[in-house]
N, C-alpha and C positions, 0 to 999 in steps of 0.2 A: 502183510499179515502180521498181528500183535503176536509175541512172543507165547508160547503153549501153555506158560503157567498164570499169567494174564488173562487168556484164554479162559481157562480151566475156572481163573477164580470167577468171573464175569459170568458163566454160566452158572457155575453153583448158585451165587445171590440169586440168578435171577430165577434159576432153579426152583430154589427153596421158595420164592415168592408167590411161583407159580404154584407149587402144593400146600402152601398154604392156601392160597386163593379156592383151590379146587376139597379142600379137607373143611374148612371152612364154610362151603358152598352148599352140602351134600353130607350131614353125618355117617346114615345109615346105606354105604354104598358097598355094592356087590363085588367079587371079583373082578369079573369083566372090565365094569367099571371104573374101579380101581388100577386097572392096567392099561385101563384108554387112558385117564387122568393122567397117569404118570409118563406114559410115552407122550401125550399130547404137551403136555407144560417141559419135559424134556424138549423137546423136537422145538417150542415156540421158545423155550429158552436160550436154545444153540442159536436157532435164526435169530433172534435179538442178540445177542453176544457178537454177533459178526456186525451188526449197526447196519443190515440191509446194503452191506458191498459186495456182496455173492446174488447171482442170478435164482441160485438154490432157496435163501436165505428166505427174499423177498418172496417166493412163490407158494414159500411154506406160513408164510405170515400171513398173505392172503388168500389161501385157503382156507386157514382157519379160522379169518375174518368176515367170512364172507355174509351179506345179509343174510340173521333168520337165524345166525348159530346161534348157540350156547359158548363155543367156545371164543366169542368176539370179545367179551367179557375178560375171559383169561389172557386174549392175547394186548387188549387195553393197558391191564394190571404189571403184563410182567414189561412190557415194551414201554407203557408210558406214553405220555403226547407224541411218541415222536412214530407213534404204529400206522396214522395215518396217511403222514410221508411214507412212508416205507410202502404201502398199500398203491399209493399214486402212483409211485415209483415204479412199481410192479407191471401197474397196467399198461405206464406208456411203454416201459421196453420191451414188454411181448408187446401192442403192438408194433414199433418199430424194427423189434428182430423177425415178425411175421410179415412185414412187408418186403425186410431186404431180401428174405429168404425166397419170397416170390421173384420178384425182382431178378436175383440170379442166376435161378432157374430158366428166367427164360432169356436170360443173357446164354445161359449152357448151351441150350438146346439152338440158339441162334449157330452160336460156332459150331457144332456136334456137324451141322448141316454141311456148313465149310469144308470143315479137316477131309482130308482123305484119307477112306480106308486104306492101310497097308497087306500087303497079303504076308502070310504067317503060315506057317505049319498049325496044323488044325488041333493038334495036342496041346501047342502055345497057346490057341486064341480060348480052348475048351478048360484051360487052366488058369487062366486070367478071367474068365468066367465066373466058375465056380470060386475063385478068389474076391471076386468084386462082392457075388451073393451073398458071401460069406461073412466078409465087413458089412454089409447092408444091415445085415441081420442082426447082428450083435450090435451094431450105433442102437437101432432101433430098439434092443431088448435094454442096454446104455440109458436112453431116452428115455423107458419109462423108469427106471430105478431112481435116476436123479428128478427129486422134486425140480419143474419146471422147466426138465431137459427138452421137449419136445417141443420147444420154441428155439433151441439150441443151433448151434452149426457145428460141424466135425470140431473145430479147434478149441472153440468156448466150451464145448460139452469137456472135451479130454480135462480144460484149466480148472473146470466147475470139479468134477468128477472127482479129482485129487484135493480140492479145496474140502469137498464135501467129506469124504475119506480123513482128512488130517480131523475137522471137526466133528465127525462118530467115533475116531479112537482118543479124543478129548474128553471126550462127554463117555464114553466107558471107563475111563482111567478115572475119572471123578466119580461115577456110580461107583466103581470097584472098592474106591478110597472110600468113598461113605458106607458102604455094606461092611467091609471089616471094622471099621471103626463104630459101627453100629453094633456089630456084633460082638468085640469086646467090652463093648458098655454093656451088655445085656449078657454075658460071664460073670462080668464082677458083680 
């Protein structure tokens, strides 16, 4: 991972390119509007700043690329020729991570057959139960927050998750940075 203020600066440029593109595009735009624009060229700028090495990255760029958008445009301008690759890139590792994932599933449920059950006290086996649910549940609610978790595996999700995490408190330390700085230009 590039050092946070490397980071930091890589997304602003590409930031700024991307609200140009979109202020540019669209004079007379609505609130609404205006707050899709701005999360959307955010969000495609962070994913370009990482150079499509994050599984998150790539999933967010081809979403937003997808035929038929409006925002393929935007994600062209701030990414540059290199948004294609990154788009390719996308498709083959979902599908290659949805095949392994088949794949060891039913490697699982081969052995599951194997192993022998142990006997246990019924409060152990009823607490390890509601423990497994538990995690189930939360990977799963995990999967949908991170852009293109749900092609993920327990261990990539967790690496993604933190990756994803280091780069949204990037990209608000850089908002934060341009709103006061905005704000004492428009004091004086």
């Amino acid at each position: 991972m590039s050092p946070p203020s490397s980071l930091k600066q890589e997304f602003l440029k590409k930031w700024i390119t991307g609200l140009q593109r979109c202020s540019s595009s669209k004079k007379n735009m609505s609130i609404l509007e205006r707050k899709k624009a701005i999360k959307l060229s955010a969000d495609i700028a962070m994913a370009c700043a990482r150079n499509g090495t994050t599984f998150w990255s790539r999933a967010l760029i081809a979403n937003a690329s997808k035929d038929g958008s409006d925002d393929k445009h935007l994600v062209e301008k701030i990414s540059g020729p290199e948004s294609e690759r990154l788009i390719m890139t996308k498709v083959l590792t979902g599908a290659l991570s949805c095949n392994k994932r088949i794949r060891s599933k039913k490697i699982l449920k081969r052995s599951c057959g194997i192993r022998r059950t142990r006997k246990c006290a019924p409060q152990v086996a009823l607490a390890t139960s509601i423990a497994r649910r538990l995690v189930k549940k939360r990977t799963q609610v995990l999967k949908s927050l991170i852009p293109g978790g749900e092609f993920m595996n327990e261990v990539s999700l967790i690496e993604e998750t933190l990756d994803y995490i280091r780069s949204l408190r990037a990209q608000i330390d850089v908002m934060r940075s341009l709103a006061s700085v905005s704000g004492l230009v428009n004091h004086n």
